[in-house]
Wavefront OBJ file of the C-alpha trace (Angstrom):
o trace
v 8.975 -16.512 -29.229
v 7.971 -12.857 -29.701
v 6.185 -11.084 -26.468
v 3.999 -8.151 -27.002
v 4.337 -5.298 -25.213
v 2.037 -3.123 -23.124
v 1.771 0.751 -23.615
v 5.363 2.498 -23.263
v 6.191 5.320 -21.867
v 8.610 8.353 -22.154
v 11.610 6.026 -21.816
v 10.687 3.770 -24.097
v 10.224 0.872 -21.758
v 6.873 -1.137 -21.317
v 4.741 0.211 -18.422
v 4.191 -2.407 -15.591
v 0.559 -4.339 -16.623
v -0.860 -2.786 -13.171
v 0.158 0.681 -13.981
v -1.522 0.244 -17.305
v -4.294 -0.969 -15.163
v -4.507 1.296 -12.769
v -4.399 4.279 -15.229
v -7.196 2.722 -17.177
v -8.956 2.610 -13.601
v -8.151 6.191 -12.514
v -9.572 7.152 -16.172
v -12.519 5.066 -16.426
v -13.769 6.524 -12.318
v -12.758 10.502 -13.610
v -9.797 10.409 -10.866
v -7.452 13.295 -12.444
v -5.159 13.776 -9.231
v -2.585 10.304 -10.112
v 1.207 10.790 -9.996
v 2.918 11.260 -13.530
v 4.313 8.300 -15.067
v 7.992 10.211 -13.926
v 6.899 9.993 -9.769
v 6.041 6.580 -10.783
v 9.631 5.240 -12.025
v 11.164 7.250 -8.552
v 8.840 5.522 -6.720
v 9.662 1.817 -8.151
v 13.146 3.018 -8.255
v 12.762 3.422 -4.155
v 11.126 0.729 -3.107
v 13.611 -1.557 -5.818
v 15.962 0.050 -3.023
v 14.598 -1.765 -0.304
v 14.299 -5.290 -1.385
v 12.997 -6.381 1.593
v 11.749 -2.691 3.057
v 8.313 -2.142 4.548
v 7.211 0.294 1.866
v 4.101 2.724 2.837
v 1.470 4.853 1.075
v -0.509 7.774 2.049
v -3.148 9.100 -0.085
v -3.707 5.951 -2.347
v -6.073 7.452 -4.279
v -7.114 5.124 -7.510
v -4.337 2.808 -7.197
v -1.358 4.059 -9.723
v 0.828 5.281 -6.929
v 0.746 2.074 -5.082
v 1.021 0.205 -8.984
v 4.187 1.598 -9.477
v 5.512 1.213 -5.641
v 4.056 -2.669 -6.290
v 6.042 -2.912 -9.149
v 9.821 -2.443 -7.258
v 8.213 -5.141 -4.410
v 10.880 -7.649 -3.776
v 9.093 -10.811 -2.754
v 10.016 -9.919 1.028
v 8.639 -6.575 1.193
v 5.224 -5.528 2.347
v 3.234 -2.524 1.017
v 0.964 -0.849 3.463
v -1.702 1.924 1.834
v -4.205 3.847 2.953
v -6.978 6.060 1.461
v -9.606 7.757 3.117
v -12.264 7.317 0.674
v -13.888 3.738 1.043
v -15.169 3.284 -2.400
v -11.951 3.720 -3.769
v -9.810 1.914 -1.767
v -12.469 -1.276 -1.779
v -11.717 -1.528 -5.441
v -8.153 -0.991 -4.621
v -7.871 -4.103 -2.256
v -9.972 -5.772 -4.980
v -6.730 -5.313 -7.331
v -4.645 -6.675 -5.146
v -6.003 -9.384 -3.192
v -3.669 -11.865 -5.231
v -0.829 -10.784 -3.165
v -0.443 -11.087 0.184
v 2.039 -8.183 0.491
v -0.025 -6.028 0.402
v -2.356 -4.082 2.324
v -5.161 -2.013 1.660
v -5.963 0.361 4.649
v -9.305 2.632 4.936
v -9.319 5.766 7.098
v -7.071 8.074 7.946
v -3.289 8.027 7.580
v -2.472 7.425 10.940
v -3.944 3.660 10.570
v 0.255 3.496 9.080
v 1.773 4.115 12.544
v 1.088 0.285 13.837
v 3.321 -0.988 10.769
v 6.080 1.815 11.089
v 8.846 2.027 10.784
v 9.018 2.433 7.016
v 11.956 1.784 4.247
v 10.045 3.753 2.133
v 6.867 5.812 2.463
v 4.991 8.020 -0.351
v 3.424 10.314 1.544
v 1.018 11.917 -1.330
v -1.840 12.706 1.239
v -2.372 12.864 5.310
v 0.259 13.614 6.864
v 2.683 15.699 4.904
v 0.704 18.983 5.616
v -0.895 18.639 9.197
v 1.766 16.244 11.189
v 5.150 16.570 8.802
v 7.231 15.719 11.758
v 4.936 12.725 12.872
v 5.667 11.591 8.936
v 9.247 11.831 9.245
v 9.128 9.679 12.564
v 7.350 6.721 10.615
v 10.743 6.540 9.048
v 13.127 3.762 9.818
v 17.277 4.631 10.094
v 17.986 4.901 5.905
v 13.916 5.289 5.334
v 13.752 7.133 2.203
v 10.604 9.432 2.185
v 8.898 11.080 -1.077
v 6.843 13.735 -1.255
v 4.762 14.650 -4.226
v 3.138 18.019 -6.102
v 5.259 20.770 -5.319
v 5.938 23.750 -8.150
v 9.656 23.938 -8.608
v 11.220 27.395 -7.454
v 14.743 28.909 -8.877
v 15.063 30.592 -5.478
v 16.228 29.891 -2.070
v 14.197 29.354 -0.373
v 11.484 27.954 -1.973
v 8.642 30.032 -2.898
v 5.176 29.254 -4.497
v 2.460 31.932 -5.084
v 5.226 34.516 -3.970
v 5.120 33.449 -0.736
v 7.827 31.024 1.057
v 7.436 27.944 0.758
v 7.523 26.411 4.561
v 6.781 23.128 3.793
v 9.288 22.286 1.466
v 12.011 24.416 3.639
v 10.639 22.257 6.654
v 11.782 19.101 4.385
v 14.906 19.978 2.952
v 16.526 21.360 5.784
v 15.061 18.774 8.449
v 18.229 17.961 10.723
v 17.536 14.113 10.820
v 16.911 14.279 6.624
v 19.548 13.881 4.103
v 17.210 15.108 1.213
v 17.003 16.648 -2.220
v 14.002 18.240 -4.487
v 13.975 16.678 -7.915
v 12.525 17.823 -10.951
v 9.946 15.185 -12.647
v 8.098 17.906 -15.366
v 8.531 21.421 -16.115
v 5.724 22.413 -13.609
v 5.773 19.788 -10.841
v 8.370 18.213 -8.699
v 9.175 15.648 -5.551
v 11.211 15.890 -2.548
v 12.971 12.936 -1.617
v 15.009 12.151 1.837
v 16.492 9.666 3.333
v 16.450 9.831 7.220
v 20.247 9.928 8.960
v 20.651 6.953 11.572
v 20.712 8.343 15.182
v 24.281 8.904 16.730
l 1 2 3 4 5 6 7 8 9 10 11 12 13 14 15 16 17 18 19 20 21 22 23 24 25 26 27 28 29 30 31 32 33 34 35 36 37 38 39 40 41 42 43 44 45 46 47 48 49 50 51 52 53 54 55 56 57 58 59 60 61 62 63 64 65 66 67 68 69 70 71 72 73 74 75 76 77 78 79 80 81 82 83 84 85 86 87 88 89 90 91 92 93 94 95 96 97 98 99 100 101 102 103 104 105 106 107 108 109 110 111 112 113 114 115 116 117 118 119 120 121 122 123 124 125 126 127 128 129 130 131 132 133 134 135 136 137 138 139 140 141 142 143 144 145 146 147 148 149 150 151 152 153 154 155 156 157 158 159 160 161 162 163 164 165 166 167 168 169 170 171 172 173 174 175 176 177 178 179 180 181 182 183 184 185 186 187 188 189 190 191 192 193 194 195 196 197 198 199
């Protein structure tokens, strides 16, 4: 029997039908701010990781971040995201209301501390500027943490708009982060850690 497939992407594999949807959402609502199709595959990649990992989102925005971290969920995992903006996370939780795995938060990022510690979290909004260490403590021992929308740099350290970069430094060289800054397009790239277990 012959399947169809969905649209492909750079790879040449089928995208996962909720990415596809999700995309068509984000489109369709004039949402321009969703991660490349390249975050997306680390992010599955991640969360494929952790079959049975708490997995967490901040900054859900329409829905193609948490598609692709949806699409790694092993069927013990949960998926806890949150988004700010009500109207968009409504429709969201509308997507997803099939599977009980996952939850659709409204309000601010801290709303994720009650379900810490995470095996994975996506911080893509709250958090990662404001409170980076209070993000890094939502981590469990192994948590792997990714962090979105930085503009590569060929120095050390990092700079962006000639100026150091702080943020990313604060990242990289975190003492209780094993972690690594990986290119995902010529212009934009992700910082990924994995917190050390406590001696």
């Amino acid at each position: 029997m012959r399947r169809e497939r969905g649209p492909v992407g750079q790879m040449g594999r089928a995208l996962p039908p909720r990415v596809v949807a999700a995309e068509r959402a984000a489109s369709a609502r004039g949402f321009t701010k969703s991660c490349l199709p390249e975050v997306g595959r680390l992010l599955a990649l991640a969360v494929a990781a952790k079959p049975g990992g708490v997995v967490a989102e901040s900054g859900m925005g329409a829905g193609v971040g948490t598609a692709w971290l949806h699409s790694g969920l092993g069927p013990g995992a949960r998926l806890f995201t949150v988004e700010r903006d009500e109207e968009l996370a409504r429709r969201v939780a509308d997507d997803y209301a099939d599977d009980e795995r996952v939850s659709v938060l409204i309000g601010d990022w801290r709303l994720l501390e009650r379900h810490a510690p995470f095996d994975v979290f996506f911080c893509d909004g709250g958090g990662k500027r404001d409170d980076p260490q209070a993000v890094i403590d939502l981590l469990a021992p192994g948590g792997l943490l990714l962090l979105d929308d930085f503009t590569p740099s060929p120095e050390w350290p990092p700079r962006f708009e000639g100026e150091v970069d702080e943020l990313r430094v604060f990242y990289l060289t975190h003492p209780d982060l094993d972690a690594t800054e990986v290119l995902t397009s010529p212009a934009g790239s992700v910082v990924i850690g994995a917190r050390r277990a406590r001696r």
